[in-house]
Backbone as CSV, one residue per row, in Angstrom:
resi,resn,N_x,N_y,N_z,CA_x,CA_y,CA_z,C_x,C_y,C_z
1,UNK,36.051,0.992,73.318,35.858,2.325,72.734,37.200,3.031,72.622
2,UNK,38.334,2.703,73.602,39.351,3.371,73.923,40.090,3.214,72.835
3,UNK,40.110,1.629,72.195,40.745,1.124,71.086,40.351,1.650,70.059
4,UNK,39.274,1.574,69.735,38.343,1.957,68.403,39.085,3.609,67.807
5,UNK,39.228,4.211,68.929,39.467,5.781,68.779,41.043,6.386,68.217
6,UNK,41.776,5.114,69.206,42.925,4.795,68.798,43.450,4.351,67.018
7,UNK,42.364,3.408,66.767,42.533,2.923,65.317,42.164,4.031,64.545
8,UNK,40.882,5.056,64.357,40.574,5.915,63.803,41.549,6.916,63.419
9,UNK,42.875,7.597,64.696,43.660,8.324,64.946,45.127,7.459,64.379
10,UNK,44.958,6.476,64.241,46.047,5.665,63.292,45.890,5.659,61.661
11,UNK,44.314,5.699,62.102,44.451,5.375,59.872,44.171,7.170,59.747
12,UNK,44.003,7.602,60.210,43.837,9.017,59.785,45.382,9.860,59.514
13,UNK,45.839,9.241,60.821,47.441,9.917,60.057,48.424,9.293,59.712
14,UNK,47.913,8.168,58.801,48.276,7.454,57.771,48.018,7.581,56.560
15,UNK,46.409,8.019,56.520,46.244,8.534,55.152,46.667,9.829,54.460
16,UNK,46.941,10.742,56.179,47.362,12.136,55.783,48.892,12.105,55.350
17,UNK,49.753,11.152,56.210,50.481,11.065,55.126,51.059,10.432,54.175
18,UNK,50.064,9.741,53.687,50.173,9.085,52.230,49.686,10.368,51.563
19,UNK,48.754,10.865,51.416,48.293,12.233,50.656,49.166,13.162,50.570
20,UNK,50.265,13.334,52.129,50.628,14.699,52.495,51.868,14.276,53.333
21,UNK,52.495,14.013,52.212,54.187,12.813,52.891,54.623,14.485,53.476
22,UNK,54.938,16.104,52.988,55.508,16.937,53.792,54.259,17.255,54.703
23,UNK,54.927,17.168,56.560,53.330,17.610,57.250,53.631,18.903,57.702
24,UNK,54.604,20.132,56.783,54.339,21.190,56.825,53.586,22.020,56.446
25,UNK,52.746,20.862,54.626,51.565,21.724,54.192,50.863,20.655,54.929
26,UNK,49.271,21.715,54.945,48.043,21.237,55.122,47.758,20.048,54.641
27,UNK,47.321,18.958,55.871,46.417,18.000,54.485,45.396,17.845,54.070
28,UNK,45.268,17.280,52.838,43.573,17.310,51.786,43.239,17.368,52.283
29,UNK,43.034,16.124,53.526,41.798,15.641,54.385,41.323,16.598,54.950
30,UNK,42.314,17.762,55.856,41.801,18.477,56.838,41.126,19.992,56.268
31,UNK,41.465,20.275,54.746,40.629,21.052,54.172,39.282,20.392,53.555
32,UNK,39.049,19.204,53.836,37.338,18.803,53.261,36.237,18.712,53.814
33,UNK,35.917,19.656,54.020,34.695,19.635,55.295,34.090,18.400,55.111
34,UNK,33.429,18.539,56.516,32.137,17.249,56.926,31.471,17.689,56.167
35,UNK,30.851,16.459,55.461,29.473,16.161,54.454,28.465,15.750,55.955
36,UNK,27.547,16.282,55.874,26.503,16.056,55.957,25.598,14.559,56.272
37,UNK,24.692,13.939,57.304,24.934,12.688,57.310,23.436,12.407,56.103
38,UNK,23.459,11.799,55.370,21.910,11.646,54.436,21.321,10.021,54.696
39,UNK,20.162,10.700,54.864,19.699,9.008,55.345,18.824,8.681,53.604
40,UNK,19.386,7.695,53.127,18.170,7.067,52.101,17.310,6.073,52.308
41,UNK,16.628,6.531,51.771,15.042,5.409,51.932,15.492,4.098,51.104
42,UNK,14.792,2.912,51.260,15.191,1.595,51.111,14.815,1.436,49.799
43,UNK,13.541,2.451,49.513,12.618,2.420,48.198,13.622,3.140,47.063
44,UNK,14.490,3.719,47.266,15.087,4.657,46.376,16.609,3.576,46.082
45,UNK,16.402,2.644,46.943,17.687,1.559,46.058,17.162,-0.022,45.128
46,UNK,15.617,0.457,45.329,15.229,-0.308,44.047,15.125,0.160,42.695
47,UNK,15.709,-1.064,41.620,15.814,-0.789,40.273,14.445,-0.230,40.074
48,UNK,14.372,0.934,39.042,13.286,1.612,38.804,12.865,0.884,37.465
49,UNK,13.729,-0.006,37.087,13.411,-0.686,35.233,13.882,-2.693,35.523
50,UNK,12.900,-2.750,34.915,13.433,-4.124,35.045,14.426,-4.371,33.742
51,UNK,15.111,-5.468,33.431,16.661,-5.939,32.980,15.769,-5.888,30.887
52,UNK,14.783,-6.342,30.976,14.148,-5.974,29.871,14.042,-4.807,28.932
53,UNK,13.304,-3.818,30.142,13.402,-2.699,29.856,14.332,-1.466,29.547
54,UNK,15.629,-2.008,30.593,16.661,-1.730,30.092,17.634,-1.851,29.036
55,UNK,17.175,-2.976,28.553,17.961,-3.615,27.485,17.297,-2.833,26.313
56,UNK,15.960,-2.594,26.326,14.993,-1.988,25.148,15.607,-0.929,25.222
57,UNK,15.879,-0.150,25.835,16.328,1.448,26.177,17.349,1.585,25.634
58,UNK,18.011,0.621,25.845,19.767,1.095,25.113,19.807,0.762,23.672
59,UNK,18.929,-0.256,23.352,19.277,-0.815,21.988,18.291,0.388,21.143
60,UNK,16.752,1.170,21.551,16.885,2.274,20.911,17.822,3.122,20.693
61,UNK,18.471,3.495,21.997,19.816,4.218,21.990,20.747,4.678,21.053
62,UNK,21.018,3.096,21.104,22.762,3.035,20.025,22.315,1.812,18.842
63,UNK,21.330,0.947,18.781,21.049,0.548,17.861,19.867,0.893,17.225
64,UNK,19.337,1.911,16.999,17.642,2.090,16.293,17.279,1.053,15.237
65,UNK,18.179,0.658,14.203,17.967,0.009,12.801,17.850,-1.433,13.687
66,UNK,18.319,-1.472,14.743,18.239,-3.251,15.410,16.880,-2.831,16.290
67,UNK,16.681,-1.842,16.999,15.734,-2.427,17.919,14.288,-2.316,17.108
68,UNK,14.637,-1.333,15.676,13.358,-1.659,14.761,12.613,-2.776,13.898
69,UNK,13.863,-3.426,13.596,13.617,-5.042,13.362,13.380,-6.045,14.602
70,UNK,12.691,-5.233,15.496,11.929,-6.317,16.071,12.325,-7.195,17.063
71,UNK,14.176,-6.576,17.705,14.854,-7.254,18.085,16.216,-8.127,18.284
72,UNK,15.739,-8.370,16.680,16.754,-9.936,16.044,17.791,-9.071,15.707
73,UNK,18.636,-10.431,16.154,20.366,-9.473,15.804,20.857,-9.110,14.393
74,UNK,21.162,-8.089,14.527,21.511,-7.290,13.270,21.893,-8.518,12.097
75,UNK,23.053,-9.125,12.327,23.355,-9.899,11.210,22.504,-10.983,10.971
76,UNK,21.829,-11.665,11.594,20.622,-12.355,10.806,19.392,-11.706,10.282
77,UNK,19.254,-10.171,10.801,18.508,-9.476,9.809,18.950,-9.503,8.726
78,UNK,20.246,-8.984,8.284,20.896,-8.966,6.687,20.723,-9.958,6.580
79,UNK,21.179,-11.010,6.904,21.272,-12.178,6.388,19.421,-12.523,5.336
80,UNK,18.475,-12.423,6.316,17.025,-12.771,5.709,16.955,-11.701,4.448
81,UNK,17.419,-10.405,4.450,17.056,-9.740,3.160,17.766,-9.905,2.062
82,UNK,19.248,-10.338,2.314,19.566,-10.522,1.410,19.139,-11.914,0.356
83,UNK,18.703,-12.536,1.577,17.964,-13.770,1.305,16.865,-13.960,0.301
84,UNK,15.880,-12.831,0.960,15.042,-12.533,0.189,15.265,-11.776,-1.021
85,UNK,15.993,-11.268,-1.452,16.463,-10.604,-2.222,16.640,-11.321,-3.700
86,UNK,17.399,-12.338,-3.215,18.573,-13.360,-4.223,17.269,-14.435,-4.228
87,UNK,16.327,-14.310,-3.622,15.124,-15.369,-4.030,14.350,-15.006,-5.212
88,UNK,13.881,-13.665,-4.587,13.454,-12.749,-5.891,14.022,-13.038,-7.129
89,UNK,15.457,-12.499,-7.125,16.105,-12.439,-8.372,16.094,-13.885,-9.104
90,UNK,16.015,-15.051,-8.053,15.777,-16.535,-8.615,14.500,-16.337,-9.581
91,UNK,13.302,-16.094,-8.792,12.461,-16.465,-9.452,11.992,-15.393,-10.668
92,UNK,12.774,-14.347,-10.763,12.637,-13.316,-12.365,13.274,-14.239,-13.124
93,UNK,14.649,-14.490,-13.087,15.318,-15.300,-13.984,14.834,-17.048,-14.393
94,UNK,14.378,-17.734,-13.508,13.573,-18.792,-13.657,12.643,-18.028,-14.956
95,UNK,11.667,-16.932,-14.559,10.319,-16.423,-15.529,10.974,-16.067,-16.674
96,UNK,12.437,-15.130,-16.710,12.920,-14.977,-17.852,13.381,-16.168,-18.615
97,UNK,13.670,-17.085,-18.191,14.326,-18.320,-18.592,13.165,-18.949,-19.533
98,UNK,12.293,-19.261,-18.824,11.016,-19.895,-19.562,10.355,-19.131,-20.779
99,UNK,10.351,-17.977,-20.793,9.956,-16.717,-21.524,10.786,-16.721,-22.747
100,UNK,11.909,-16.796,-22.179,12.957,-16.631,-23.458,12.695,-18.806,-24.716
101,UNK,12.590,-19.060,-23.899,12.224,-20.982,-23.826,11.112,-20.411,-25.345
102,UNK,10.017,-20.223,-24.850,8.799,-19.679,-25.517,9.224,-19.143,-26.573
103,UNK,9.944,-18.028,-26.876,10.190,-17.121,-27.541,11.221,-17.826,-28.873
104,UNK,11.972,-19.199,-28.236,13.188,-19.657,-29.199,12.335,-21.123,-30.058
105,UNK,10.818,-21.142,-29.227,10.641,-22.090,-30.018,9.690,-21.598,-30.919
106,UNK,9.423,-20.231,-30.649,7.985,-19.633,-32.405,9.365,-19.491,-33.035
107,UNK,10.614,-18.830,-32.786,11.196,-18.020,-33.943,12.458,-19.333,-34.236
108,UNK,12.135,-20.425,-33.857,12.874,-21.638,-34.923,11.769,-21.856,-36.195
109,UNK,10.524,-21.439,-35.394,9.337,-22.099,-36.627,9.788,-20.641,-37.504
110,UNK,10.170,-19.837,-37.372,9.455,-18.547,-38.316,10.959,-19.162,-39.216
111,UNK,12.128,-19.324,-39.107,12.844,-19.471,-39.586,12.916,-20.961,-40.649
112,UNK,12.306,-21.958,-39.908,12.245,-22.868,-41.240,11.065,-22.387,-42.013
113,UNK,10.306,-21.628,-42.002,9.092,-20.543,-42.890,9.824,-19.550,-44.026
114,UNK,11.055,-19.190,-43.387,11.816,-18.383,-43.891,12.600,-19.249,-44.879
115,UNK,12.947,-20.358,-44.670,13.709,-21.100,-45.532,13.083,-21.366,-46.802
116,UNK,11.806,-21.824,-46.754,10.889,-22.456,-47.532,10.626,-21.274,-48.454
117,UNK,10.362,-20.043,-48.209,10.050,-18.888,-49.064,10.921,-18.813,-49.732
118,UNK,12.555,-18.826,-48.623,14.004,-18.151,-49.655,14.181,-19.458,-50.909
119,UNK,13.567,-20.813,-50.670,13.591,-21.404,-52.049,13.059,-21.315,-52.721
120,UNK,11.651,-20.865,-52.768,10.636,-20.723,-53.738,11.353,-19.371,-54.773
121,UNK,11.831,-18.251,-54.092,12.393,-17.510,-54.550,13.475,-17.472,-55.252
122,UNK,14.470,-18.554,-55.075,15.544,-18.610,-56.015,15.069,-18.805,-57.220
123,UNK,14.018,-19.529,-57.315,13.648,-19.985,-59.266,13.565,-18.708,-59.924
124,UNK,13.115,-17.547,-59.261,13.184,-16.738,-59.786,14.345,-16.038,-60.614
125,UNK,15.751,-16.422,-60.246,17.102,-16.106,-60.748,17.256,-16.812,-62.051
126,UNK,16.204,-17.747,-62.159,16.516,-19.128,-63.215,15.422,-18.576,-64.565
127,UNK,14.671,-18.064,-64.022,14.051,-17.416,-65.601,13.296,-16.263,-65.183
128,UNK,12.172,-16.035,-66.374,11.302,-14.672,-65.902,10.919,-14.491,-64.699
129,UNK,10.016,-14.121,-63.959,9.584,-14.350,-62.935,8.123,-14.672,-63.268
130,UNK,7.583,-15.599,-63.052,5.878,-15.703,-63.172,4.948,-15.389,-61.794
131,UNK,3.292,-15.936,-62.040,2.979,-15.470,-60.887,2.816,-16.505,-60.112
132,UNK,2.990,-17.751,-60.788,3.066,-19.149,-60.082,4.074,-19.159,-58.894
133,UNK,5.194,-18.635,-59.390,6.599,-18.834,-58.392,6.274,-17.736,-57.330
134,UNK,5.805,-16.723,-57.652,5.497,-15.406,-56.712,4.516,-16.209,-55.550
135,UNK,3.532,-16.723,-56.125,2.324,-17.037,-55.233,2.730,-18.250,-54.433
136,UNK,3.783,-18.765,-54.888,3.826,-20.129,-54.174,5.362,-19.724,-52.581
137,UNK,5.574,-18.530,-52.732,6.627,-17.965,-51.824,4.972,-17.368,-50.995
138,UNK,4.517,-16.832,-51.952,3.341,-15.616,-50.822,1.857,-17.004,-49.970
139,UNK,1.899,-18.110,-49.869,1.450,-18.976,-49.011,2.026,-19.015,-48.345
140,UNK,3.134,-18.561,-47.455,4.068,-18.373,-46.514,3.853,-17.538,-45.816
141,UNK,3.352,-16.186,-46.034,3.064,-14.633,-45.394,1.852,-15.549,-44.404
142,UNK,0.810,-15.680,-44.752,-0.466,-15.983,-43.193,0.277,-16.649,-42.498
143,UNK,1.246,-17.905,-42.669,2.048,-18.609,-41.327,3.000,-17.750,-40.585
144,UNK,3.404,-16.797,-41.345,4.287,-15.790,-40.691,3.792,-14.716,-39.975
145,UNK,2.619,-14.562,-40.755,1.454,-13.598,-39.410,1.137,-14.549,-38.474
146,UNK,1.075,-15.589,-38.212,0.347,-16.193,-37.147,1.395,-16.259,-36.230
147,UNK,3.020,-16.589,-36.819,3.843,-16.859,-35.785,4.300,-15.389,-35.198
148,UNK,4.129,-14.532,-35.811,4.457,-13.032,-35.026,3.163,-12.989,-34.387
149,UNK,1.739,-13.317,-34.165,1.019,-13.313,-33.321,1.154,-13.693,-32.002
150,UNK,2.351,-15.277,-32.710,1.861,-16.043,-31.231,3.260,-15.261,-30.456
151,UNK,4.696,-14.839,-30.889,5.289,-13.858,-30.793,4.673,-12.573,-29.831
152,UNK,3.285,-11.966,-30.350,3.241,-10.709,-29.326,2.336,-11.044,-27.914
153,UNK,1.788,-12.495,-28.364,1.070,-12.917,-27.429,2.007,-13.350,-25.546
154,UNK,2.873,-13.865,-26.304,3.923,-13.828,-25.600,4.262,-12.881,-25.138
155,UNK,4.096,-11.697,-25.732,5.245,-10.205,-24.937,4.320,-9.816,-24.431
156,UNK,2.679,-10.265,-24.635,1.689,-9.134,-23.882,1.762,-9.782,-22.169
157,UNK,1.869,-11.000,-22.657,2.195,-11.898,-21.020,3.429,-11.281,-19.902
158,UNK,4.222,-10.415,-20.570,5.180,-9.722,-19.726,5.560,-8.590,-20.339
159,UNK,5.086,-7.520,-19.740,5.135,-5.913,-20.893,6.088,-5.295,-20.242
160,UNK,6.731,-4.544,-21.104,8.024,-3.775,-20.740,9.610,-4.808,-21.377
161,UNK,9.212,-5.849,-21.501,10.406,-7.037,-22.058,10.768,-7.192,-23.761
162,UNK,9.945,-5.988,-24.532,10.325,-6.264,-25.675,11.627,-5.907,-26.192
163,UNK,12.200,-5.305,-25.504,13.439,-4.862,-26.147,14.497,-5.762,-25.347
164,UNK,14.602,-6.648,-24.359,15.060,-7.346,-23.931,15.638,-8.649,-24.042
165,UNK,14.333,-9.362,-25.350,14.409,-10.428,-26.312,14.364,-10.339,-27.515
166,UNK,14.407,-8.739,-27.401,14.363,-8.491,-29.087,15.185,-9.123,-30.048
167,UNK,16.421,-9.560,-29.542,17.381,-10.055,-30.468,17.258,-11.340,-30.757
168,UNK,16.534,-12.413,-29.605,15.717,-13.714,-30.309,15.689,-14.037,-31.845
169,UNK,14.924,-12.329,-32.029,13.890,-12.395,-33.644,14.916,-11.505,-34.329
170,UNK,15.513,-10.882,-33.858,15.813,-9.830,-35.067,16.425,-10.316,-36.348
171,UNK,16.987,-11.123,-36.273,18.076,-11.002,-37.513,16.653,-12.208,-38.856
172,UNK,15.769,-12.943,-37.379,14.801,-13.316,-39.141,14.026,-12.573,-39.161
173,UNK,13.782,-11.650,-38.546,12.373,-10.371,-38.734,13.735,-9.959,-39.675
174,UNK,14.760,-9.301,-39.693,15.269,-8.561,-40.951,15.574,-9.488,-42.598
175,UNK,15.121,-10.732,-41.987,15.377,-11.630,-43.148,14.061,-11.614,-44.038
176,UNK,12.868,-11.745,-42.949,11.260,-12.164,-43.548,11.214,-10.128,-44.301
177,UNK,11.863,-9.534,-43.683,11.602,-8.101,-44.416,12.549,-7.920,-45.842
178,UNK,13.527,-8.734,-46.275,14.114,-8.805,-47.359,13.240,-9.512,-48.341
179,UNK,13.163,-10.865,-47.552,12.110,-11.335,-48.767,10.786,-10.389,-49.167
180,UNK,10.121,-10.141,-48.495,8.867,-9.533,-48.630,9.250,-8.295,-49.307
181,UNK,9.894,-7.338,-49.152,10.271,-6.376,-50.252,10.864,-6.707,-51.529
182,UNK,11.561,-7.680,-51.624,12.053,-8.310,-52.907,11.043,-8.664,-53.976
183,UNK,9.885,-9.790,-53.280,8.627,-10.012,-54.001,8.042,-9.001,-54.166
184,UNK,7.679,-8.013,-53.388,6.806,-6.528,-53.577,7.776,-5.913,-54.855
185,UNK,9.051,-5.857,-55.022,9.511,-5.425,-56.002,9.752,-6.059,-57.567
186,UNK,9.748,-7.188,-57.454,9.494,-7.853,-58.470,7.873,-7.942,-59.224
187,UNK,6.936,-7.321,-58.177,5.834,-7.478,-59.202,5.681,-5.893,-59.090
188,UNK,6.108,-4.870,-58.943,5.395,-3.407,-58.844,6.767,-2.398,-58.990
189,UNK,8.118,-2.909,-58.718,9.124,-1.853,-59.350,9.337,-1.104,-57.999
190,UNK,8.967,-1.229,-57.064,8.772,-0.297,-56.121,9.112,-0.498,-54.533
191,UNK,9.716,0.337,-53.403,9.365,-0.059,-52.402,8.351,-0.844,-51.536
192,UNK,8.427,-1.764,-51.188,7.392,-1.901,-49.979,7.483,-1.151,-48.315
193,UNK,6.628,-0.594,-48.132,6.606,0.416,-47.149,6.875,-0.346,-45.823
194,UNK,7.404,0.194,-44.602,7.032,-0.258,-43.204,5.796,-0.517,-42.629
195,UNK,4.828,0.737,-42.958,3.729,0.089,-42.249,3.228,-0.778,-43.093
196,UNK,3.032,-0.905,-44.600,2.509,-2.353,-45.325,2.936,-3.820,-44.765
197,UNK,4.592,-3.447,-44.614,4.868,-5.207,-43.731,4.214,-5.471,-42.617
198,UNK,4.164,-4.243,-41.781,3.284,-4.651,-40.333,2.299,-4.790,-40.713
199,UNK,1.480,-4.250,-41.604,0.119,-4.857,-42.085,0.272,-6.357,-42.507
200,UNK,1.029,-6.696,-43.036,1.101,-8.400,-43.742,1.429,-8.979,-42.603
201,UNK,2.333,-9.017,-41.000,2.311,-9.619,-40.680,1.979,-9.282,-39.212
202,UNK,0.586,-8.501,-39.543,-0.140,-8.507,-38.332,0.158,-7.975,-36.817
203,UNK,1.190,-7.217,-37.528,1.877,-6.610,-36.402,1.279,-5.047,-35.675
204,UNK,1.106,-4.627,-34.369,0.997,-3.354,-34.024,1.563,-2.849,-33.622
205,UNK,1.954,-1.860,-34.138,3.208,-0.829,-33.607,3.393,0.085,-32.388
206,UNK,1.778,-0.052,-31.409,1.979,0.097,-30.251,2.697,-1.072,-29.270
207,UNK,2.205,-1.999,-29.389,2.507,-2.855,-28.726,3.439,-3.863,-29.008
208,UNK,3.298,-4.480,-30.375,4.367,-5.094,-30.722,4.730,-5.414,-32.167
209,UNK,5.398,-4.181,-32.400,5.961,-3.482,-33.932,6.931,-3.980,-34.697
210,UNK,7.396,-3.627,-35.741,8.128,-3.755,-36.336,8.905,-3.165,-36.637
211,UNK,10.682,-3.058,-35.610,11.765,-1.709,-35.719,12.063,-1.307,-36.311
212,UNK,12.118,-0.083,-36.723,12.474,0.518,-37.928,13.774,0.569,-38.368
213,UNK,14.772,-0.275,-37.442,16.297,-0.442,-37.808,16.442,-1.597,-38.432
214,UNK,15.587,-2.640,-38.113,15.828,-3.760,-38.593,14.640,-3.678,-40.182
215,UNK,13.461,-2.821,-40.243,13.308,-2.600,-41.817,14.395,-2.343,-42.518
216,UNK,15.273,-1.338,-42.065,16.111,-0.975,-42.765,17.273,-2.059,-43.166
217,UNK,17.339,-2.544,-42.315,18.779,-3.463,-42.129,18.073,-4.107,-43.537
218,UNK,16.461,-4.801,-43.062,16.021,-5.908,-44.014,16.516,-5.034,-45.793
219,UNK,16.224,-4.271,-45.539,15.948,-3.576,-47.096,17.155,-3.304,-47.465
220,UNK,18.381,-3.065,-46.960,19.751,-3.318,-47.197,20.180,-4.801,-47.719
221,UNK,19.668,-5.540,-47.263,19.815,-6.865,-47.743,19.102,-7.249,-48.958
222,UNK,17.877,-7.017,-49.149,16.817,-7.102,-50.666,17.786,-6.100,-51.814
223,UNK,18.705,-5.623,-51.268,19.710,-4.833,-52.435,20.669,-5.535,-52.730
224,UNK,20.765,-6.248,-52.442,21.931,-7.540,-52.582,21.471,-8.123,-53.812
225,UNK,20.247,-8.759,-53.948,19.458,-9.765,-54.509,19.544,-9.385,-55.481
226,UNK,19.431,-7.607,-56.159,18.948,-7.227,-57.480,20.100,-7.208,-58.123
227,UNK,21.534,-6.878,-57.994,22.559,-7.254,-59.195,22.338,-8.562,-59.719
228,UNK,22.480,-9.746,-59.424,22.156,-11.150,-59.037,21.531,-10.975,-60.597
229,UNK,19.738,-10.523,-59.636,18.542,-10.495,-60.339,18.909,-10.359,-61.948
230,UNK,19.273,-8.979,-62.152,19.693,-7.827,-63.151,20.151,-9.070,-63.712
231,UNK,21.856,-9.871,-63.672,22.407,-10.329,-64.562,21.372,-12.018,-65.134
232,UNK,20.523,-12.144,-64.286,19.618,-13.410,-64.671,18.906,-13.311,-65.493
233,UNK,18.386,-11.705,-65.494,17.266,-11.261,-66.289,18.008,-11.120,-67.447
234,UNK,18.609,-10.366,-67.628,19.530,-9.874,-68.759,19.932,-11.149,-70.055
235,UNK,20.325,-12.325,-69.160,20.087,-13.391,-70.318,19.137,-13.945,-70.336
236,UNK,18.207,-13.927,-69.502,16.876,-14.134,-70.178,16.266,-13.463,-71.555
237,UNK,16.727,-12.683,-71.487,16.469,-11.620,-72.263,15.336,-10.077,-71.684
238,UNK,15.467,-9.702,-71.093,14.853,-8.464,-70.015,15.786,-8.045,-70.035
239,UNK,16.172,-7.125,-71.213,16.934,-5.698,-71.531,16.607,-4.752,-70.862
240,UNK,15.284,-4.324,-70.279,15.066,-3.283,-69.663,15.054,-3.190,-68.183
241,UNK,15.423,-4.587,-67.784,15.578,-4.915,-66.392,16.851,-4.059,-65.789
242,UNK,17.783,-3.479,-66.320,18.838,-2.751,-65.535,18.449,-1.668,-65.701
243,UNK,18.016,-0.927,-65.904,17.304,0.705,-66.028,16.664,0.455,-64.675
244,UNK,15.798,-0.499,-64.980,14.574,-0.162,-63.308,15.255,-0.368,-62.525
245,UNK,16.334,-1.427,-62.536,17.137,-1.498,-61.318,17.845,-0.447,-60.636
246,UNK,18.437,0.053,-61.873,19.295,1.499,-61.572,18.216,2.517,-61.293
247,UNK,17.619,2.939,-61.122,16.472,3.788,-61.084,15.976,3.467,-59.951
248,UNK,15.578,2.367,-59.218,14.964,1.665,-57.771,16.861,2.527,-57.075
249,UNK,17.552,1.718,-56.799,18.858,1.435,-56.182,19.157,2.828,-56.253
250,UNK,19.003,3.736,-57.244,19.146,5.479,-56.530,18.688,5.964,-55.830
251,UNK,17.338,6.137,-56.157,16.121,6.743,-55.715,16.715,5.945,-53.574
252,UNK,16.708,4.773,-53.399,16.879,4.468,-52.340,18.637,4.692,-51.813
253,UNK,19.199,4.924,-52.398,20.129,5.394,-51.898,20.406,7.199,-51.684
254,UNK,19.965,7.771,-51.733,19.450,9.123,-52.019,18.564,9.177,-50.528
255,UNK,17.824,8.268,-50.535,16.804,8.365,-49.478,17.307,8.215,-48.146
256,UNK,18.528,7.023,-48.214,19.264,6.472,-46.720,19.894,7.684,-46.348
257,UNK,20.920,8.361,-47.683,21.076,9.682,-47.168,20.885,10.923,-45.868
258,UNK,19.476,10.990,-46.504,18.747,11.574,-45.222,18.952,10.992,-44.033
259,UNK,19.059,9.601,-43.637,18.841,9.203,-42.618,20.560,9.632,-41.533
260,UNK,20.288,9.800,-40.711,21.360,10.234,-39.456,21.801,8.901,-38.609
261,UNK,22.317,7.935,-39.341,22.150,6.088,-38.929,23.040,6.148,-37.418
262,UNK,22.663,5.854,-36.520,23.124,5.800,-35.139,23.367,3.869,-35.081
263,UNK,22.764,3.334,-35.318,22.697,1.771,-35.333,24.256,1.638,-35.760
264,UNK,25.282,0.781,-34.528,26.740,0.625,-35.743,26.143,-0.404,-36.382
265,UNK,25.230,-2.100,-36.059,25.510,-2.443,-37.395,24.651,-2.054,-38.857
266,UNK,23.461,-1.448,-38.560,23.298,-0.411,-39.873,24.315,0.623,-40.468
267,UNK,24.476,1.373,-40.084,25.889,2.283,-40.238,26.851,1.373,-41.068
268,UNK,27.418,0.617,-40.567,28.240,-0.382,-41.058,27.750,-1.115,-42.649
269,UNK,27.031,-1.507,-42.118,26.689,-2.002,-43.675,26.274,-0.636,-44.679
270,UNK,25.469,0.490,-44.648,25.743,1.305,-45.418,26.900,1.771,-45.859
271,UNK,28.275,1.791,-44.825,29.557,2.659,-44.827,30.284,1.980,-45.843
272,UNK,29.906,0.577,-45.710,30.265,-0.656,-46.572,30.170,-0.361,-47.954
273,UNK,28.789,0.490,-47.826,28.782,0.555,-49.583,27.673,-0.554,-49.963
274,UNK,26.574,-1.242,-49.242,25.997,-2.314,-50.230,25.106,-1.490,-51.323
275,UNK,24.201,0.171,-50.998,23.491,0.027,-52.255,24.326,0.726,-53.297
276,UNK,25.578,1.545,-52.636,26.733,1.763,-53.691,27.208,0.958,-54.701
277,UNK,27.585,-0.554,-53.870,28.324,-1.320,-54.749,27.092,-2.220,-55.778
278,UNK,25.768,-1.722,-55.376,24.829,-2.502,-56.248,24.511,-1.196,-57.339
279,UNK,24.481,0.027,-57.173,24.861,0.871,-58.235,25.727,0.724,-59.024
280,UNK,27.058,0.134,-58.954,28.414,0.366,-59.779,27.887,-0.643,-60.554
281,UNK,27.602,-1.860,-60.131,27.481,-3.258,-60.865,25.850,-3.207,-61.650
């Protein structure tokens, strides 16, 4: 005991002066009162959470977006959505792929349809026009309604996509609309209207119409045909064939007028001058 008391009285004024190297001031030690002795219960040094529960606790904490997925570590979460994501986008483009597939094999048919008419129609440059040569271009119109059928049948299978593949068709939908106004003008002097073509080729203009940029475009092009026409007729002898011409080719240029053309390549080809330069000539 004698020793024990001894050691106590050694480290004590050892620590005082390590704390308190001058022992003219006070040291820490001897200004810190006695604490108090506290007895704890054995129960109060058991974990109140098991290593689980703790782990759940913190990862609400500081990770919410991780401990809401269920657990799994953050980067193989991204990893699965983006996953899923780029699967998705596989299988739209697979559907668009096939869709578009569909779509390139009616409008190869509408186009050799288109060919077959634009020959029947040249004879017409070669003499009068009869109704033999007319009628044997117009057995062409029901195959061309059927293939714009099978055309909307297709778009009804995925709605909202018409303007997406629109360009598939456009340039022979503006071709099948040259011819068809050309023949309408060769037997009647006159426009053929927009909604008349959608009537011939079975088209509905709710669902799957016929644009009114590409009528136009078409009917820009059927103005081409009539100088041509004019000088074929003319030695045929159809003297009065350039009056109607000139008289059609105003009246419709007068009319584009009005129009406020936002389309550049409509715009373009008007700016060009085609029913101008089919006026001069």
């Amino acid at each position: 005991m004698k020793y024990m008391k001894s050691a106590f009285r050694n480290a004590h004024f050892t620590i005082s002066r390590f704390l308190n190297p001058n022992p003219l001031i006070p040291s820490i030690l001897d200004s810190v009162p006695s604490l108090p002795t506290i007895r704890v219960s054995p129960s109060f040094l058991r974990p109140r959470f098991s290593v689980e529960e703790t782990f759940r606790f913190l990862s609400q904490a500081y990770f919410p977006s991780f401990a809401m997925a269920g657990g799994d570590h953050p980067a193989t979460t991204s990893f699965e959505s983006l996953e899923k994501q780029f699967e998705d986008f596989r299988m739209q483009l697979e559907e668009s792929g096939g869709l578009g597939d569909r779509i390139r094999a009616v409008v190869l048919e509408i186009e050799s349809t288109i060919r077959l008419m634009h020959a029947s129609l040249l004879l017409v440059h070669q003499s009068r026009p009869t109704p033999e040569l007319l009628e044997k271009a117009k057995t062409q119109i029901p195959v061309l309604k059927e293939l714009y059928n099978r055309l909307a049948e297709v778009h009804r299978e995925c709605p909202g996509r018409y303007y997406r593949h629109h360009g598939d068709w456009r340039s022979q939908t503006q071709s099948v609309v040259s011819l068809l106004t050309f023949m309408h003008w060769i037997e009647t002097g006159s426009l053929l209207m927009h909604l008349d073509i959608e009537e011939k080729l079975g088209l509905n203009n709710l669902e799957f119409g016929l644009d009114i940029e590409d009528y136009l475009v078409g009917v820009c092009f059927m103005s081409n045909e009539l100088p041509r026409y004019v000088v074929n007729q003319v030695i045929a002898g159809d003297y009065d064939c350039p009056r109607k011409v000139l008289k059609f080719l105003t009246d419709l240029h007068a009319a584009f007028l009005m129009l406020n053309l936002r389309n550049d390549f409509l715009r373009k080809k008007f700016d060009d001058g085609i029913l101008l330069h089919c006026l001069q000539e």
